[in-house]
C-alpha positions as CSV (number, residue, x, y, z in Angstrom):
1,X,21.7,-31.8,19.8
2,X,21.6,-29.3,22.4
3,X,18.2,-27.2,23.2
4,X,18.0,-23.9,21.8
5,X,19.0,-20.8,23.8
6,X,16.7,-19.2,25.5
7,X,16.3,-15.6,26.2
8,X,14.1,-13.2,27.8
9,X,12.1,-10.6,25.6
10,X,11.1,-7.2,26.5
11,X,7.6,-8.3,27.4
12,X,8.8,-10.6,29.4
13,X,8.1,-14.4,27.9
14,X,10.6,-16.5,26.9
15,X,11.4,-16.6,23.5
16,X,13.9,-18.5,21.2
17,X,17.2,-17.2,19.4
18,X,15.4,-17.7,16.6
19,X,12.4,-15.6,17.4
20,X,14.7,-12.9,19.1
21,X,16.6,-12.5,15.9
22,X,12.7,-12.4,14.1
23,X,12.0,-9.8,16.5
24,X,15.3,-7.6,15.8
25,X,14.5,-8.1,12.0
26,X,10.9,-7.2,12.0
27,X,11.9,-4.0,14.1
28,X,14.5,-2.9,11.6
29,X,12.2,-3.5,8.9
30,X,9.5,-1.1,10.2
31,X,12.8,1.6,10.9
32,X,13.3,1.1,7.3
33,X,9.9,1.3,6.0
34,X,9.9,4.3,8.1
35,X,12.8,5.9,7.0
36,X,11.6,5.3,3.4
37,X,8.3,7.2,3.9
38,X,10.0,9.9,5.8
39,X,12.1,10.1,2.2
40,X,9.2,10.1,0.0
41,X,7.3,12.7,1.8
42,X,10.6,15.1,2.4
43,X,10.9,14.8,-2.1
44,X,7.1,15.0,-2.3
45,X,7.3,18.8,-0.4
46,X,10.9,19.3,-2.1
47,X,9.2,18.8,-5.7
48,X,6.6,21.3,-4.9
49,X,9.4,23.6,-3.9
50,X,11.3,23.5,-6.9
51,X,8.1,23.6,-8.9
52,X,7.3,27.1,-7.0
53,X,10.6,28.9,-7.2
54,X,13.1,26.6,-9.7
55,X,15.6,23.7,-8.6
56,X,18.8,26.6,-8.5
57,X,17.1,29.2,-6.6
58,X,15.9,26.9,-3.9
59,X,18.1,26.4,-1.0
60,X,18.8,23.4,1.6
61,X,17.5,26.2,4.1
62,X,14.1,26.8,1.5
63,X,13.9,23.1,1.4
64,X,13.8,22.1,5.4
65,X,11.9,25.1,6.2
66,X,8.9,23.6,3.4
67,X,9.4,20.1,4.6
68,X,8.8,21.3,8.1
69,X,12.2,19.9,9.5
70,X,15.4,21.4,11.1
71,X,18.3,21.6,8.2
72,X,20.4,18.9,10.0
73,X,17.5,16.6,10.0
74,X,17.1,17.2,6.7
75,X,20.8,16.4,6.0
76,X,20.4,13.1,7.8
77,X,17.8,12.1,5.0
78,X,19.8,13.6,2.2
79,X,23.2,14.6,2.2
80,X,22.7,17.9,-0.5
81,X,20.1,19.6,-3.0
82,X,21.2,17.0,-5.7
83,X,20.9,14.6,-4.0
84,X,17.0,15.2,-3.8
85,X,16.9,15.8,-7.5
86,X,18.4,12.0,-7.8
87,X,16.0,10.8,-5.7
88,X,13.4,12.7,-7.6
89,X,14.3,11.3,-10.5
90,X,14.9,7.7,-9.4
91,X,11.2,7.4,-8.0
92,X,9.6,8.5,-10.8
93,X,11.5,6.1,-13.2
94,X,10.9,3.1,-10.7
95,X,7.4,4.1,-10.9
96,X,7.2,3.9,-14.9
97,X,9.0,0.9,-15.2
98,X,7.2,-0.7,-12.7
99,X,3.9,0.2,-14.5
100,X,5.4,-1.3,-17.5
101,X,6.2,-5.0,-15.7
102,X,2.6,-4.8,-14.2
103,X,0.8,-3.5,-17.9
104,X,3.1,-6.8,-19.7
105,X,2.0,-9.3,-17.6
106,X,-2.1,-8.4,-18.1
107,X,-1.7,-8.3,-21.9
108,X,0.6,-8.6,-25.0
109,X,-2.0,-6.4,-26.9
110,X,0.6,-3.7,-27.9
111,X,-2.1,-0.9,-28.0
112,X,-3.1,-1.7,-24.6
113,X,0.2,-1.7,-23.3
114,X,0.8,1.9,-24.9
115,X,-2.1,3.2,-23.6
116,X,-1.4,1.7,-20.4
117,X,2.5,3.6,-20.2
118,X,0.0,6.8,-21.5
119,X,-2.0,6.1,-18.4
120,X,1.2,5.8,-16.1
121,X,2.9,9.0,-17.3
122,X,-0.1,11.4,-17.2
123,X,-1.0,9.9,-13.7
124,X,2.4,10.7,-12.2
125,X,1.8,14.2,-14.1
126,X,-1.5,14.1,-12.1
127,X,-0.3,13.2,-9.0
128,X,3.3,14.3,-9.0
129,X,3.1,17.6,-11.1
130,X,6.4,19.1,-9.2
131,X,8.1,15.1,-9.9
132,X,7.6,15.3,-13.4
133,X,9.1,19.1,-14.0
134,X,11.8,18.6,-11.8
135,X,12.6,15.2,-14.0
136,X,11.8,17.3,-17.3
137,X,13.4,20.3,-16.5
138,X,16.5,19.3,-14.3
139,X,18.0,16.2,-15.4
140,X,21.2,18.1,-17.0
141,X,22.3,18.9,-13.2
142,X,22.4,15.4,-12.2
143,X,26.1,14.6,-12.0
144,X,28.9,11.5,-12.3
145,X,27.1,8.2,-11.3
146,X,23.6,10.3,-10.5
147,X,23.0,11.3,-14.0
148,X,24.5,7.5,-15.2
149,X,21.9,5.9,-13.8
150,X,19.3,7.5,-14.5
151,X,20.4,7.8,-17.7
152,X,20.3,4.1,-17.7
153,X,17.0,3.5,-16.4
154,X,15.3,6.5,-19.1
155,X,17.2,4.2,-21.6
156,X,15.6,1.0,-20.6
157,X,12.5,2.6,-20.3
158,X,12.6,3.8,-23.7
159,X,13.9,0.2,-25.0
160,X,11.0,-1.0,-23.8
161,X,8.7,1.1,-25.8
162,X,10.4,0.5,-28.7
163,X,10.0,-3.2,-28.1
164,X,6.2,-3.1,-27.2
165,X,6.1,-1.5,-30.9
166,X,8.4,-3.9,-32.7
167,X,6.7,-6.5,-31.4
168,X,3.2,-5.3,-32.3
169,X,5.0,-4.7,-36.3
170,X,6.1,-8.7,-36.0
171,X,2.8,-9.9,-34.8
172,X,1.0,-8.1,-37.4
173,X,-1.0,-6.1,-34.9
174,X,0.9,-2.6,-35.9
175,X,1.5,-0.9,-39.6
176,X,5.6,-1.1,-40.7
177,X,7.1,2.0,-39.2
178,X,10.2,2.6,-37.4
179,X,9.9,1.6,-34.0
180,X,12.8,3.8,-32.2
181,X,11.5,7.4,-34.3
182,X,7.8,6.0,-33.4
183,X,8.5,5.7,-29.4
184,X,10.4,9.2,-29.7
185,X,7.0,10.7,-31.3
186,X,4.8,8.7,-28.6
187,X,6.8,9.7,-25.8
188,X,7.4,13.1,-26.7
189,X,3.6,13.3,-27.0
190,X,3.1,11.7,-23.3
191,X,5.5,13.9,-21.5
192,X,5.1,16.7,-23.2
193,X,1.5,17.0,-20.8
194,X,3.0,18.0,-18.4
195,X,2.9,21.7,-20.0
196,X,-0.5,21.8,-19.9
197,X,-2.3,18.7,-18.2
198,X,-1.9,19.5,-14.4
199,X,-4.7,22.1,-14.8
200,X,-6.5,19.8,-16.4
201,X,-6.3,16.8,-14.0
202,X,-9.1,17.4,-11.8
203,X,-11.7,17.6,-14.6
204,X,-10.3,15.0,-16.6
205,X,-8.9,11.6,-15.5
206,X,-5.6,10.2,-17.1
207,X,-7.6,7.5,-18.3
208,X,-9.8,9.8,-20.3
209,X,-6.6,12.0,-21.4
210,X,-5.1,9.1,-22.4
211,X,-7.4,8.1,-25.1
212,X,-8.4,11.6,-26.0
213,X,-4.3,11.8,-27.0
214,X,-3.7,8.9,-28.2
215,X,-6.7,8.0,-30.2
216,X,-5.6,10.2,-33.5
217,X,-1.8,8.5,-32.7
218,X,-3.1,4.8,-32.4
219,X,-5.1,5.2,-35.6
220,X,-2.3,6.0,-37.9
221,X,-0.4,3.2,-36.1
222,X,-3.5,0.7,-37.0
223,X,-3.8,-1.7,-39.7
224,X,-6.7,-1.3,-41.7
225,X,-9.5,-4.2,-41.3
């Protein structure tokens, strides 16, 4: 076998292929990981834009001048005005979901894990007020494959609700009820905070809205002892 190559880094040691081509990755990893925050902070300001003034009456123009960019270097990190609304949307669906994978693997207690999705949705309405009213408000403009996917990921989001409650029914932990009109009157409830909770949010924690909502809900769900 023949030795590896050899070349010369920029600091000046010898280095392997191998740890050259290490090198190149780890360096296009941090682009992208830079890139990516760049895109997160650009929707963060863009969210609190369209919460201001409404997703139709804000320009690309509005939307550079609030990020504190040029418009073409806003184009590079999104090509139009929708396409921030997909992102919008897309972030704050990854973030619910991932709650949910996180919540399933602690416990199988199905109140928990409903409180725990509670938790997740007031905390992005916390956080993330301009998110969440951009998602609530705007998710008819989302067009073609846009709108399909997220459409897609709202339904798995709500499958899995349904399924946290159908399987609290089977293991006896939950009254009989229907589980798909039950997740439609839980989530409802959830989302329908962010009407009212961001005013709220500073005073009181989502942990502490949580079970201030869902206590009266999680009762009538209860079996009796």
């Amino acid at each position: 076998m023949g030795c590896p190559r050899r070349t010369i880094s920029p600091n000046g040691k010898l280095a392997t292929e191998r740890e050259h081509v290490a090198a190149k990755k780890a360096v296009k990893r941090q682009t992208t990981e830079a890139h990516d925050g760049k895109r997160l902070e650009i929707i963060g300001h863009c969210a609190t834009l369209f919460d201001k003034v409404g997703y139709h009456k804000a320009s690309m123009q509005m939307l550079a001048d609030e990020v504190g960019l040029g418009k073409p270097t806003l184009y590079h990190y999104f090509p139009s005005k929708l396409s921030i609304l997909y992102a919008i949307h897309e972030t704050h669906m990854r973030a619910l979901l991932d709650g949910l994978e996180i919540h399933d693997g602690e416990t199988r207690d199905p109140v928990a894990l409903l409180r725990s999705a509670c938790i997740d949705i007031l905390r992005q309405i916390a956080d993330h007020p301009g998110y969440v009213r951009a998602f609530m408000d705007h998710y008819g403009d989302l067009e073609g494959k846009m709108r399909a996917e997220i459409r897609a990921r709202r339904t798995e989001y709500f499958q899995r609700v349904v399924g946290i409650i159908s399987q609290g029914i089977e293991s006896g932990r939950l009254r009989r009820c229907d589980p798909t009109v039950t997740a439609y009157g839980f989530l409802g409830m959830c989302n329908w905070a962010y009407k009212w909770y961001p005013p709220m949010a500073a005073e009181r924690t989502p942990e502490q809205m949580a079970d201030a909502l869902c206590q009266p809900f999680f009762e009538g769900l209860a079996i009796p002892a």
